[in-house]
N, C-alpha and C positions, 0 to 999 in steps of 0.2 A: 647849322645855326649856332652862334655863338649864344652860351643865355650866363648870365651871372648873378650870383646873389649880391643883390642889392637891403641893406638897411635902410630903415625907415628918412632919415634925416639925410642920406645922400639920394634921393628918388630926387630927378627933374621932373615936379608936378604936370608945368605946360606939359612938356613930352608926354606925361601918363595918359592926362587926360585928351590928347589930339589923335591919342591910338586907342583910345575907349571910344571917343567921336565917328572916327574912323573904320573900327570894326566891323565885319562881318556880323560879329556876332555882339556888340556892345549893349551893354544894358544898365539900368542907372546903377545899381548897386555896386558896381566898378569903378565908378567916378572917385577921384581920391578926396572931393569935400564928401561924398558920401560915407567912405571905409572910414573919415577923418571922424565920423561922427558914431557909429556901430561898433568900431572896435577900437580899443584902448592900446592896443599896440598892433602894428602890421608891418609886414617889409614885403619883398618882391622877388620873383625871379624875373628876366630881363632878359628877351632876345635883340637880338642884332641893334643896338641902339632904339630900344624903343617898336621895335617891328611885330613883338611879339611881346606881351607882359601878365604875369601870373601873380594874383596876391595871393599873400600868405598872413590869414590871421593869428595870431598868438595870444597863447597863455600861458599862466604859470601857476601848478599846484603843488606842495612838500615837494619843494625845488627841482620839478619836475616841466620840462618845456612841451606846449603839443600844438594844435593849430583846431582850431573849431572852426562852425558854420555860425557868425552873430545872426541876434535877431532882427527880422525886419533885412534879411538878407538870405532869399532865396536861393539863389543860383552864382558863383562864382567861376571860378578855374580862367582856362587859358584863352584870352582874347586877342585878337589878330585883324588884320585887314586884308588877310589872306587865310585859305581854308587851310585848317590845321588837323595833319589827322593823329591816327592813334602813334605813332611812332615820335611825333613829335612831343607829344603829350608827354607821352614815357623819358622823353628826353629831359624836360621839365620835373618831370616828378625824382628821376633820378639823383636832382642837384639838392634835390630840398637837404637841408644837412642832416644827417646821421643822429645827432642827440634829441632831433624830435622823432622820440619813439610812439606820441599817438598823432596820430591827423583824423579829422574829419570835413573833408571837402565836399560840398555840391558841386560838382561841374555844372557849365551851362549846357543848352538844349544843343549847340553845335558841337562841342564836345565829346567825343566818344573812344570810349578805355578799354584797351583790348588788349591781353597777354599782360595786364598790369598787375603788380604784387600789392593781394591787400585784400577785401571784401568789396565788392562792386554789387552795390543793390540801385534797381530801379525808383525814380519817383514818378511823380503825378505832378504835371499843373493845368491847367485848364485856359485854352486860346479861343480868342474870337476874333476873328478878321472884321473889320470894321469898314473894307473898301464898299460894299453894294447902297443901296437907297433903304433909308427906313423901314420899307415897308418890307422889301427882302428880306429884311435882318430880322422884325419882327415875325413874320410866316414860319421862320423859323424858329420860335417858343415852342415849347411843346404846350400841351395844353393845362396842365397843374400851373403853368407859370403867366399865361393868356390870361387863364380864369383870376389866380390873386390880382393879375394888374388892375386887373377891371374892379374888384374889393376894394382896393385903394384907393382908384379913382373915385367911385361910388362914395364911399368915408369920405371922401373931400382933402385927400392929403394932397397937399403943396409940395413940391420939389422949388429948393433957392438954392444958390452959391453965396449969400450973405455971410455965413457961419464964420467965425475969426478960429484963429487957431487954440487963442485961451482956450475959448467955449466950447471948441471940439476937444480938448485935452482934459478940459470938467466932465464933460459928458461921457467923455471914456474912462474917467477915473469910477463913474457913478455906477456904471454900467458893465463891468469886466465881468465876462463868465469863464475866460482862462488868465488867469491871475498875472499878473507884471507886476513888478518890483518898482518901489521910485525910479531908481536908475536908468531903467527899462522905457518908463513910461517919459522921461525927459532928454530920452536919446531921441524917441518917437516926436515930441516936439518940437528937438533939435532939428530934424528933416523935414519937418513939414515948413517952421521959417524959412529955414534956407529955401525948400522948393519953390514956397512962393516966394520969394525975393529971386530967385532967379527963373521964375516963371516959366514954370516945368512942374507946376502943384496945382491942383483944387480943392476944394474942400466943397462936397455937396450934401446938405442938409433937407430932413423932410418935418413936415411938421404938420399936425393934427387939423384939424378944421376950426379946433380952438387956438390953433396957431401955438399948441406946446410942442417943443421938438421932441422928437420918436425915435428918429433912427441919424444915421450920418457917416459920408463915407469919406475919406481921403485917396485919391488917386494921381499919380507920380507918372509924367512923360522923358522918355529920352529916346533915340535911334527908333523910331515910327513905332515905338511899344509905349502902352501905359496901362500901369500897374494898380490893380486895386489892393493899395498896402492894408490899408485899417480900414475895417468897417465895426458899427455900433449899434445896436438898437437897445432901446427899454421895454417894457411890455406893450405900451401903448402903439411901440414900434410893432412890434411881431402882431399884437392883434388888429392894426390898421393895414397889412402888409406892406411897411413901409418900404423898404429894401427891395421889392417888386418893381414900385415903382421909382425907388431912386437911380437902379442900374437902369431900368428901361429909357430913360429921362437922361441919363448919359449915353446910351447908344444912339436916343434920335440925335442928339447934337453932335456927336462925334461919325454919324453914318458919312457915307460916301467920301469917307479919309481913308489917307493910309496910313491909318495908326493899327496897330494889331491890341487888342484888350485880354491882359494878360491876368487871370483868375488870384494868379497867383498856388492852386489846387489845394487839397485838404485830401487828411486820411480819415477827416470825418464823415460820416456816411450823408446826412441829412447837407451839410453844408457842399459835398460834392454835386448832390442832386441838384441844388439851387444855381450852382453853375454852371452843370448842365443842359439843365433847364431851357437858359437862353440861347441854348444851341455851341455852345462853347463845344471843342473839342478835347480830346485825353490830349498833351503833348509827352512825351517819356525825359526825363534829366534823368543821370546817374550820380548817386552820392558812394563815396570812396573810405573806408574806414579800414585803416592803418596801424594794427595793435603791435608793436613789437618790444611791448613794456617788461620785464621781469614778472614771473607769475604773483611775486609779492607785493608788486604796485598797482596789479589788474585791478584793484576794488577802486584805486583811486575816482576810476572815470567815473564812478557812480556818485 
């Protein structure tokens, strides 16, 4: 395989985006209006005219270049419409240039690093097939997650898709328990326009019996996966179990598809159980961290 580093400004987008389409293993966060939107700078490596394509996020710290994982961007590396395995990988990783002495990559779940120079640690995300009938998919709850539904329903909470993107972006501004920055928080509304305007976004809202909203989640479709990026609640959320029933309320309408419902996973304990919960399963990713800094710039990354 021929692969070349490509800069940001000479990428043929069509091309990028019809071998993200394409994929094996494609998923939104590759899409290049998406990286357009997550990261402030990016370029690529580049197999055989587009046959194979790998981003590369950038930054810059005391004039130092490296490649991060952004946020609201789970899973990257090497996408294909051909299975790609570890040799080609290495192939790819080998080009990245010499003066980025840190990287931190997620590869994706098809993706797999072997004999690769660097730290390779495991992650977590949490899958739910969505192909069987409602009633299948629910059987499958365990019972901590049966019993809330049924709280909620009881309470009288509503599930809508009403919700506009402002209102969801007020709502999460009001309500954050792990903190985001403006920046952060306008990249996040940056993607959820786009998705709804090209209609690959929802936004599902739950709201109290006094019809105040509680909880609210945004979830993102592409290649038969969609993604629970953000989710919300306030207290009136958590002590109505709204979030019970606004995933459950998205899996009856999404059942007997072939969308696979991607957790997106957590290293938090209580929020893995909730995924669990509805039967989702462990999937493994591997993230790749690359330190070949001078011992005097190793604090930088901190």
């Amino acid at each position: 395989m021929k692969i070349s580093y490509v800069q940001h400004n000479n990428i043929d987008f069509s091309k990028w985006d019809d071998c993200i389409n394409c994929s094996l293993n494609g998923i939104v966060y590759a899409y290049s209006w998406y990286l357009n939107i997550v990261a402030d700078e990016w370029d690529a490596l580049i197999g055989d005219d587009y046959k194979a394509v790998f981003p590369l996020v950038k930054g810059g710290k005391y004039g130092v270049q490296y490649l991060y994982q952004p946020l609201f961007t789970q899973q990257l590396g090497v996408f294909s419409p051909v299975k790609i395995d570890s040799q080609d990988i290495k192939l790819f990783l080998d080009l990245i240039p010499k003066k980025i002495q840190y990287q931190v990559i997620n590869f994706n779940t098809f993706n797999n690093l072997e004999n690769i120079s660097g730290e390779v640690f495991e992650r977590i995300t949490y899958q739910f097939d969505l192909i069987q009938p409602y009633f299948n998919l629910s059987s499958n709850y365990n019972d901590n997650t049966k019993r809330n539904i049924s709280k909620s329903i009881a309470m009288g909470v509503n599930i809508n898709k009403m919700l506009s993107v402002a209102d969801y972006v007020h709502f999460k501004r009001q309500n954050l328990i792990v903190p985001l920055k403006s920046d952060q928080i306008e990249r996040l509304n940056r993607i959820m326009v786009h998705a709804l305007e090209k209609g690959v976004g929802e936004i599902y809202a739950a709201f109290t019996s006094q019809r105040e909203l509680c909880a609210a989640a945004f979830f993102i479709r592409s290649n038969d996966k969609v993604i629970y990026l953000s989710a919300v609640s306030n207290e009136l959320g958590r002590a109505n179990r709204a979030m019970f029933a606004l995933v459950d309320q998205f899996i009856n309408d999404y059942s007997e598809s072939h969308l696979v419902l991607d957790f997106e996973g957590s290293s938090i304990e209580n929020v893995a159980r909730f995924y669990a919960g509805f039967g989702a399963k462990k999937c493994k990713y591997q993230q790749l961290i690359v330190n070949r800094l001078p011992w005097y710039l190793k604090l930088f990354k901190r």
